[in-house]
MIVO-70735 format. One record per residue (C-alpha): residue in three letters; z, x, y; residue number from 1. Coordinates in nm, 4 decimals, padded with zeros to 6 digits. Layout:
// MIVO-70735
('Ala'; (Z; X; Y); NUM) ...
***
This chain:
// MIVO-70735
('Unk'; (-00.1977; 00.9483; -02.5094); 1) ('Unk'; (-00.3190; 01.2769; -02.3401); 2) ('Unk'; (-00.1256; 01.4937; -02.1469); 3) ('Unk'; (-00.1972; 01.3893; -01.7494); 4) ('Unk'; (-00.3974; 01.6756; -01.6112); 5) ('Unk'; (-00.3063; 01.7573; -01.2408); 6) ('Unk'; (-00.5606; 01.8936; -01.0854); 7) ('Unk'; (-00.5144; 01.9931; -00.6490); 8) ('Unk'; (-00.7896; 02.0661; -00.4161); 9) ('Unk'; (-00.7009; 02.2277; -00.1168); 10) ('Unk'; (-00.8601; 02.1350; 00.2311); 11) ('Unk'; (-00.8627; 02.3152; 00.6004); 12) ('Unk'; (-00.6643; 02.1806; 00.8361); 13) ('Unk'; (-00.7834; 02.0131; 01.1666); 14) ('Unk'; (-00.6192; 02.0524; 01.5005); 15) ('Unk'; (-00.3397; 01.8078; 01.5494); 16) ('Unk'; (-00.0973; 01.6657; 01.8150); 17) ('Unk'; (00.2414; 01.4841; 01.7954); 18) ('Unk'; (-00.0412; 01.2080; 01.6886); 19) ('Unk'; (-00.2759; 01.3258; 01.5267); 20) ('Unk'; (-00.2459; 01.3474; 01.1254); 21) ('Unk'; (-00.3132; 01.6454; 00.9120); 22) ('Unk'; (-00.6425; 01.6631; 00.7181); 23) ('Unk'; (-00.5514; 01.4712; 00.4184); 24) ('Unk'; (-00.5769; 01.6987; 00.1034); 25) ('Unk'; (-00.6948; 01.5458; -00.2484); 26) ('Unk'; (-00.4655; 01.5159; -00.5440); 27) ('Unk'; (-00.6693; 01.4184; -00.8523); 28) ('Unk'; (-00.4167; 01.3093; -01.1527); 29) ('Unk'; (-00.6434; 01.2090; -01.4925); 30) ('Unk'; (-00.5353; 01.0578; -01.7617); 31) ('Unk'; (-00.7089; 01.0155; -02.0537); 32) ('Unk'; (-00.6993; 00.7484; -02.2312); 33) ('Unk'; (-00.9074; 00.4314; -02.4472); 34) ('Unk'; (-01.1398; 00.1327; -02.3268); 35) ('Unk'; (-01.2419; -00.1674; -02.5050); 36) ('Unk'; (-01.3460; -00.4919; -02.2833); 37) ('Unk'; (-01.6318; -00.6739; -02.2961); 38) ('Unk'; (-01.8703; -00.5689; -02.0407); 39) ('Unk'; (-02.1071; -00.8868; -01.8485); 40) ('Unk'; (-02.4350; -00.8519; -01.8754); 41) ('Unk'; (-02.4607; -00.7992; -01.4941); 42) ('Unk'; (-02.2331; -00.5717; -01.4124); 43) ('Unk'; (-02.1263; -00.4038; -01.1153); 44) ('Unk'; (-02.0866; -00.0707; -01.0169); 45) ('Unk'; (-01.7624; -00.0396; -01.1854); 46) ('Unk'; (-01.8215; -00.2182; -01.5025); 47) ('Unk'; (-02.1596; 00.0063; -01.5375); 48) ('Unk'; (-01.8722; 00.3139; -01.5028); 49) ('Unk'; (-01.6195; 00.1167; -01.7558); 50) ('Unk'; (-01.9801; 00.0924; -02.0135); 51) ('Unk'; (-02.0409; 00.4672; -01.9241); 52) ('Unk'; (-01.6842; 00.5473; -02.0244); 53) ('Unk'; (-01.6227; 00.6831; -01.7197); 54) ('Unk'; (-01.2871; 00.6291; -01.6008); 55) ('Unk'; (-01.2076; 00.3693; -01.3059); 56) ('Unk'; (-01.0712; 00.5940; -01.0270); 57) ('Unk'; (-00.7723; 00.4176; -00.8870); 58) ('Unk'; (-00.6878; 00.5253; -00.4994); 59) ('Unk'; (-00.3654; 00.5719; -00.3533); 60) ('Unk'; (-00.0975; 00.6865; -00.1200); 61) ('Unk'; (00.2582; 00.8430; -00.1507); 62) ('Unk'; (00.4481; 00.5403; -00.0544); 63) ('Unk'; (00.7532; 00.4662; -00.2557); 64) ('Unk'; (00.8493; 00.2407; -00.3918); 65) ('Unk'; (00.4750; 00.1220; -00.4281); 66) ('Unk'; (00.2993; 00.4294; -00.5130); 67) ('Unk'; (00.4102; 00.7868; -00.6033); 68) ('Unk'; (00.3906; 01.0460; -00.8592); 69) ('Unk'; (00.6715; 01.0171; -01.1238); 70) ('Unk'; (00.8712; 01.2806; -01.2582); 71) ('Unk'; (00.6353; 01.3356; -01.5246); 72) ('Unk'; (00.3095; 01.3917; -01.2613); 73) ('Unk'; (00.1932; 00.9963; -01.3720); 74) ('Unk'; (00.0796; 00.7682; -01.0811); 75) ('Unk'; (00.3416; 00.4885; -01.0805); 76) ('Unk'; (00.5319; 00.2362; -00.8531); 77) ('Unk'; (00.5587; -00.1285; -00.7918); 78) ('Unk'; (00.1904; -00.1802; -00.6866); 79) ('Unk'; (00.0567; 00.1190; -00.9352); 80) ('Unk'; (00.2749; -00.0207; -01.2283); 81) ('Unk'; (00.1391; -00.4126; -01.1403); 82) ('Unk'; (-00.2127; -00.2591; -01.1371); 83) ('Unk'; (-00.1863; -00.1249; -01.4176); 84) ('Unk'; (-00.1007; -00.3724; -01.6360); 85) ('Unk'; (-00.3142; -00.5718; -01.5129); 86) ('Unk'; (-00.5690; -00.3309; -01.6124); 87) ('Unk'; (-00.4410; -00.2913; -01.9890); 88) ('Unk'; (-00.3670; -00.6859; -02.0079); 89) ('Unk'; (-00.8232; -00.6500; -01.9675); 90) ('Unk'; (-00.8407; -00.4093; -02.2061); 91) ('Unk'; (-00.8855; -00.1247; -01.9333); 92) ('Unk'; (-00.6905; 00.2042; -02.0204); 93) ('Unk'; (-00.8826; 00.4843; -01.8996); 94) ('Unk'; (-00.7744; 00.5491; -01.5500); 95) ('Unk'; (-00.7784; 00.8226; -01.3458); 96) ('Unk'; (-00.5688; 00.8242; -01.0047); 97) ('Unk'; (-00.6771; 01.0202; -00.6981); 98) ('Unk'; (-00.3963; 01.0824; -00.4087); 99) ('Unk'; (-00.4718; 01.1165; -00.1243); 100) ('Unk'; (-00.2143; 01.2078; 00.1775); 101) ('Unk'; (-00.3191; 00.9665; 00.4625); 102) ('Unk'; (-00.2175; 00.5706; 00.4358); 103) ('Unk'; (-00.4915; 00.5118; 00.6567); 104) ('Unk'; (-00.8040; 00.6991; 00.4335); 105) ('Unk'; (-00.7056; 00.4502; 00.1781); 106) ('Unk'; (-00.9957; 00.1698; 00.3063); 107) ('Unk'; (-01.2475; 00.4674; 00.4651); 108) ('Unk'; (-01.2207; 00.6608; 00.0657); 109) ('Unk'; (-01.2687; 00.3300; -00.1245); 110) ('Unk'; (-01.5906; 00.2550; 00.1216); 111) ('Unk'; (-01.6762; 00.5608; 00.0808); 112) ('Unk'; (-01.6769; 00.5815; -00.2645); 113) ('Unk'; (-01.3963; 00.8345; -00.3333); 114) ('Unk'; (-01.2458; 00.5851; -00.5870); 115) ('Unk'; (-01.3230; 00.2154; -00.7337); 116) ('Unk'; (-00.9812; 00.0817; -00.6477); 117) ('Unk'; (-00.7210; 00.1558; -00.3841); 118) ('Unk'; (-00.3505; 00.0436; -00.4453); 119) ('Unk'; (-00.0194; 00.1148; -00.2657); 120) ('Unk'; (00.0288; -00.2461; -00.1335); 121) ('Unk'; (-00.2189; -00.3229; 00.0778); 122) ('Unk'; (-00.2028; -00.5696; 00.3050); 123) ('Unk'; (-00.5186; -00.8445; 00.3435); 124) ('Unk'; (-00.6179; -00.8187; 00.6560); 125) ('Unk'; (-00.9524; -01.0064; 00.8354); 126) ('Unk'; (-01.0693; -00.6580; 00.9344); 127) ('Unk'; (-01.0416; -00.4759; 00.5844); 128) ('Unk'; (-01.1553; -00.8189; 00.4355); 129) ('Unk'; (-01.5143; -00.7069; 00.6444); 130) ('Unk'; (-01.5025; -00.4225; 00.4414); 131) ('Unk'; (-01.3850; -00.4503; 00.1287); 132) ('Unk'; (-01.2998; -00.7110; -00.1633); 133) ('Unk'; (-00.9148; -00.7924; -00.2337); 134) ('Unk'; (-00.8044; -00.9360; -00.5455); 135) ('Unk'; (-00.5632; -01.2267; -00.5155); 136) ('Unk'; (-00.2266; -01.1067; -00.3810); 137) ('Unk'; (00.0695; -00.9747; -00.5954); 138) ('Unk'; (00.3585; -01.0163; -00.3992); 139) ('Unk'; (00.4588; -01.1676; -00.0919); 140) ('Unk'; (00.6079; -00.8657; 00.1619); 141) ('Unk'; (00.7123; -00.8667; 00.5272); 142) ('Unk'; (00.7955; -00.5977; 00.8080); 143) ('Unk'; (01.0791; -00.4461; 00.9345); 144) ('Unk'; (01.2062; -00.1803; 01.2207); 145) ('Unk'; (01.3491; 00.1459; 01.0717); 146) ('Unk'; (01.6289; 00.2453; 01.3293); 147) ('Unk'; (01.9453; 00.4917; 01.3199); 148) ('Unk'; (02.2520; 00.3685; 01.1312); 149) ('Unk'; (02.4202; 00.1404; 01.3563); 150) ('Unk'; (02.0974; 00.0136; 01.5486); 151) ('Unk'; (02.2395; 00.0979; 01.8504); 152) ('Unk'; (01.9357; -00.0325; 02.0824); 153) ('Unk'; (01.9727; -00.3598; 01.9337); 154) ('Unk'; (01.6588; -00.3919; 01.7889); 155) ('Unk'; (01.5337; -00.7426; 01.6024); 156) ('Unk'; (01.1893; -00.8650; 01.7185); 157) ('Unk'; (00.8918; -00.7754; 01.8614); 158) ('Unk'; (01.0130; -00.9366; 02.2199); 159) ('Unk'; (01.3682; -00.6812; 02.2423); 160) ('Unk'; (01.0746; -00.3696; 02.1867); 161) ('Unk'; (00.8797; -00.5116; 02.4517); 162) ('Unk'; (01.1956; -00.5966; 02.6722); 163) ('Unk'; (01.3743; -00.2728; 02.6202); 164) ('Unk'; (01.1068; -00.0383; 02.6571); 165) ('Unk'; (01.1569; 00.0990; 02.2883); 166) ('Unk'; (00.9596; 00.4375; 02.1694); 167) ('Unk'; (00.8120; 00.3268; 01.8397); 168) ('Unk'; (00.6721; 00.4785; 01.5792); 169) ('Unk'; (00.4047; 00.3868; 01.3074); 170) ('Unk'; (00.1691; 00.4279; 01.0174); 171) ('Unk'; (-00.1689; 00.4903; 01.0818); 172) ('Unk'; (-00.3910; 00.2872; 00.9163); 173) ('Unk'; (-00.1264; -00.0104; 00.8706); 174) ('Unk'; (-00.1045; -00.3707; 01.0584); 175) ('Unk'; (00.1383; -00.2291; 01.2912); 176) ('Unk'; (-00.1213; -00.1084; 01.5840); 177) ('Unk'; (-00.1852; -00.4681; 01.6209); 178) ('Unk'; (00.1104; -00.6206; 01.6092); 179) ('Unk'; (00.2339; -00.3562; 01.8615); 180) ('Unk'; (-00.1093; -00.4626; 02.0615); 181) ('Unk'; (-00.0088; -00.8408; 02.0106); 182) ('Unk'; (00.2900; -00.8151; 02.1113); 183) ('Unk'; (00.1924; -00.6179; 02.4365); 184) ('Unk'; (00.3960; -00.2791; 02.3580); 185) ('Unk'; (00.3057; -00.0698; 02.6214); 186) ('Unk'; (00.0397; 00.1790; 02.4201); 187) ('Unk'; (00.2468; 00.4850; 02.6049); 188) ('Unk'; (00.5607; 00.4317; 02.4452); 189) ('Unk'; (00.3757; 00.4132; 02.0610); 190) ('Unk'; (00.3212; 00.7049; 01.7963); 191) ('Unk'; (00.1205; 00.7202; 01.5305); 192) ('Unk'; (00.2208; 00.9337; 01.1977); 193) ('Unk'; (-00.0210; 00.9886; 00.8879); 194) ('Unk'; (00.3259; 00.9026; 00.6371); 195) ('Unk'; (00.6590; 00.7381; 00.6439); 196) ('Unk'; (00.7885; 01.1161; 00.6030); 197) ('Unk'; (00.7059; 01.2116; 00.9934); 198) ('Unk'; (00.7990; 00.8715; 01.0929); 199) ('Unk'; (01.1533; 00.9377; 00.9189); 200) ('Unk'; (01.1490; 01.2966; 01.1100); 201) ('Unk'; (01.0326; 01.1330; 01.4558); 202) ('Unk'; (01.3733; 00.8866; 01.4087); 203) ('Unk'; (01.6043; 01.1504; 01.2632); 204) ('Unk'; (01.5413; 01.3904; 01.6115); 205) ('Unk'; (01.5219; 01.1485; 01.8957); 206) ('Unk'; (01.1669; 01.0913; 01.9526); 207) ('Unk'; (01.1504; 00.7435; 01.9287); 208) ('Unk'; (01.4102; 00.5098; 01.9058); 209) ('Unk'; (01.2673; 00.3019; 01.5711); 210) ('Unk'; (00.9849; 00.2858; 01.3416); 211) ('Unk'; (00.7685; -00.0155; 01.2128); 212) ('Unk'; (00.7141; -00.0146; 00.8565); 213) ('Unk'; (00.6285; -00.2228; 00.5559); 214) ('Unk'; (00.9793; -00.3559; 00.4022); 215) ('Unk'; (00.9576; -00.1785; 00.0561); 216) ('Unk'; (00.9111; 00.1269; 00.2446); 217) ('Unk'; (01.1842; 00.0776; 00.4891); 218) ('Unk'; (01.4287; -00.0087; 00.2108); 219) ('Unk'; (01.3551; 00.3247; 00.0176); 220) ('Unk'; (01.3823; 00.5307; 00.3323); 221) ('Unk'; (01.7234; 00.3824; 00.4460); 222) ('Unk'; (01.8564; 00.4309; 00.0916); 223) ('Unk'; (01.7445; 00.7701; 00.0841); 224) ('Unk'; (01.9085; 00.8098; 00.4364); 225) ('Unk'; (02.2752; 00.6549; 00.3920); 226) ('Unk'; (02.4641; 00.6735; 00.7165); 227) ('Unk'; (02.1652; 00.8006; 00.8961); 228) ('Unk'; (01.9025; 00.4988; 00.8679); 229) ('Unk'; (01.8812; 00.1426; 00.8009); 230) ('Unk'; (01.6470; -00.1585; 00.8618); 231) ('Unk'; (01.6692; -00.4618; 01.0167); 232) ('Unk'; (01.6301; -00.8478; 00.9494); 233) ('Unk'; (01.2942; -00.8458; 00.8389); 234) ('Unk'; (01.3223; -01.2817; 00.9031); 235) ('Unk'; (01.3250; -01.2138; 01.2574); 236) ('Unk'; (01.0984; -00.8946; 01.2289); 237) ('Unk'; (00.8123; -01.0913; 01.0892); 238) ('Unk'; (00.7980; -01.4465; 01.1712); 239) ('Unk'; (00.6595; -01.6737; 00.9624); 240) ('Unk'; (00.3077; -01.6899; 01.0901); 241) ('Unk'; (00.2842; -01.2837; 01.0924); 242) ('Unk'; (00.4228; -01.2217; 00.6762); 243) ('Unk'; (00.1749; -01.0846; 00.4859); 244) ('Unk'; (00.0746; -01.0615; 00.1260); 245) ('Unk'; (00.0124; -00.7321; -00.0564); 246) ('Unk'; (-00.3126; -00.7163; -00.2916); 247) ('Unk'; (-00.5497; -00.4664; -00.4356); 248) ('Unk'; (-00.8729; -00.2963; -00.2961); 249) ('Unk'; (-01.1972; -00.2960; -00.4621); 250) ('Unk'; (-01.5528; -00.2205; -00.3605); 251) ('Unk'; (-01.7353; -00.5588; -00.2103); 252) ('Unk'; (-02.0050; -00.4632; -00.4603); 253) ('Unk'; (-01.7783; -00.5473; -00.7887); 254) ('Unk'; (-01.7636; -00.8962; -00.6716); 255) ('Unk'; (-01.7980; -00.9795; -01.0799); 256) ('Unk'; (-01.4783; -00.7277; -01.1565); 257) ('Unk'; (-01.2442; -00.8865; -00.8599); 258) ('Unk'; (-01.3059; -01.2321; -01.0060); 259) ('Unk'; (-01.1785; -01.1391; -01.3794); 260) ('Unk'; (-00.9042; -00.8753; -01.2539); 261) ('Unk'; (-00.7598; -01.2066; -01.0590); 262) ('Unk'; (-00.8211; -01.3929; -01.4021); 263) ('Unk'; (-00.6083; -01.1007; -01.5888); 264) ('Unk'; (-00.3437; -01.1074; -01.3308); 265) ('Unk'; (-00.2646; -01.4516; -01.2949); 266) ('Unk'; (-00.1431; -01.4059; -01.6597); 267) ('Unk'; (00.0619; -01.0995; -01.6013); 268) ('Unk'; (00.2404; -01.2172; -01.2837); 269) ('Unk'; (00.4196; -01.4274; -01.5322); 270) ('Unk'; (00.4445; -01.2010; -01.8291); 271) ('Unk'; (00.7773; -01.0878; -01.9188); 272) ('Unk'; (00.5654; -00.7054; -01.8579); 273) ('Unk'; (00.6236; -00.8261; -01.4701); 274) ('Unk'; (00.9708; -00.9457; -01.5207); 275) ('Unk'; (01.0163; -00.6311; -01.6463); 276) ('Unk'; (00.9042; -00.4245; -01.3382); 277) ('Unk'; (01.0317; -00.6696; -01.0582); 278) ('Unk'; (01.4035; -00.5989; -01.2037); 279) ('Unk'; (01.3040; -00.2249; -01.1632); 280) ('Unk'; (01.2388; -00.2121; -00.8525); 281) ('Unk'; (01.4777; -00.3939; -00.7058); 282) ('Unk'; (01.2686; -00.7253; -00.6517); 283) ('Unk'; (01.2619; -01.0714; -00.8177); 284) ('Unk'; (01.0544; -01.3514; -00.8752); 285) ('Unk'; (01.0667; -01.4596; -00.4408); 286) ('Unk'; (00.8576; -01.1693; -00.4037); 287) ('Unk'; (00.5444; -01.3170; -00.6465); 288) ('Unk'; (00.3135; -01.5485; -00.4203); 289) ('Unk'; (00.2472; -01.9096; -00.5004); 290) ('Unk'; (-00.0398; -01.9218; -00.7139); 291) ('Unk'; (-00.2305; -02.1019; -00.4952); 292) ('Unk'; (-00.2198; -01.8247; -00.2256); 293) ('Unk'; (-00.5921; -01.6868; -00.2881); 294) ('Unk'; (-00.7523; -01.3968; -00.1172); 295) ('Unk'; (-01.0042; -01.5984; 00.0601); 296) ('Unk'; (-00.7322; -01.7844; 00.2297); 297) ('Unk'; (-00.5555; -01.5217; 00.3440); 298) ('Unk'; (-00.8707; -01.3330; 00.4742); 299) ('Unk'; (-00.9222; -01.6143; 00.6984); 300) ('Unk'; (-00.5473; -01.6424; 00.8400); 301) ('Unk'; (-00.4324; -01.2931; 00.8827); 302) 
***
């Protein structure tokens, strides 16, 4: 394998308030390394790349535990690592990942065309499902409320924010504006961050009294933050009806790639490759969906 290349472009930076995130600057990480798949005779915009030997541009987000940079500058992480493999299980090893700092660009750079896949544990929701194509889910995730050690407001459910007048803070780009919305937060006492990093800062000094955040996220901050953070309950966080299932992103044009990356990762959902990385990161088999959860399905229910 070839070193990993890092290469950084640098943008400007727009004007911002306490809500407003930072132009999101481009981190392109390349690795070089060998195809060989079978390629249908009508392919998609993807699979004509993968024939062109052009490497499939894989988009994500610093989000640990499910994406980040590693120690040795690879892209890697529950969602990365599960992609992945799913890729090599097809025969697909020339990947190149491009970062990008925003959550929320994720959907907007994959329309766009900035990449052929976004990662990072995307939820499927209806209104990304208008815009792009998901591949089955991979895992089986809920939300939770990120609040100083102690949770001293008392914080469980949507209906004690509402009651208690909490200042919450959130993602942009994540499920968490509606479920605010839903929920009928009062839009004054809500801020939106670009990264778990200023909602961890917004916490830490007072501004709000809790954060909303997917639960792999929320576990990795409160670990990082003994005696400072924690998270709650996520069973009466997310009911039932409101759990969500984390997938992958493609372009609605490789329709034809979706439908044999879901064929390739039925099979490594149950490898012992998958095994392998649940016990990693902290996770175990609960967290795989029942196979018969399908991304149609949930397209039409969340």
């Amino acid at each position: 394998m070839k070193a990993l290349k890092i290469l950084r472009a640098k943008f400007g930076r727009a004007g911002s308030t306490s809500r407003l995130a930072r132009t999101p600057r481009l981190i392109a990480l390349i690795v070089g390394l060998t195809v060989s798949a079978s390629i249908p005779l009508h392919a998609g915009p993807l699979l004509d790349r993968i024939k062109a030997s052009e490497p499939i541009r894989i988009g994500f987000a610093t989000a640990r535990p499910a994406c980040f940079e590693g120690p040795d500058g690879k892209l890697t992480g529950f969602s990365a690592d599960t992609l992945i493999g799913t890729l090599k299980t097809m025969g697909y090893e020339n990947v190149e990942a491009v970062g990008i700092a925003d959550f929320g660009s994720l959907v907007p750079g994959l329309v766009a065309g900035r990449f052929d896949i976004a990662t990072c544990g995307l939820y499927i929701l209806a209104e990304r499902c208008r815009n792009v194509a998901f591949s089955d889910p991979f895992a089986e995730v809920s939300d939770v409320f990120v609040v100083p050690a102690g949770n001293p407001k008392g914080i469980e459910t949507w209906e004690t924010v509402v009651k208690d007048n909490v200042k919450l803070v959130y993602v942009q780009g994540t499920n968490s504006l509606k479920l605010s919305q839903e929920a009928g937060v009062d839009p004054a006492n809500l801020m939106a961050v670009p990264s778990s990093t200023e909602m961890i800062g917004a916490i830490l000094s007072g501004r709000v009294d809790a954060g909303h955040l997917f639960g792999w996220d929320a576990a990795e901050i409160a670990k990082n933050n003994p005696g400072k953070l924690e998270y709650t309950d996520p069973r009466k966080a997310t009911p039932e009806d409101k759990r969500n299932w984390s997938s992958t992103a493609f372009s609605k044009a490789d329709a034809d790639f979706v439908a044999l990356y879901n064929e390739a990762q039925a099979k490594f959902l149950h490898s012992p490759e998958m095994a392998a990385l649940l016990a990693k990161y902290g996770f175990d088999e609960t967290s795989i969906p029942a196979d018969s959860i399908k991304a149609d399905w949930v397209c039409s229910n969340r």
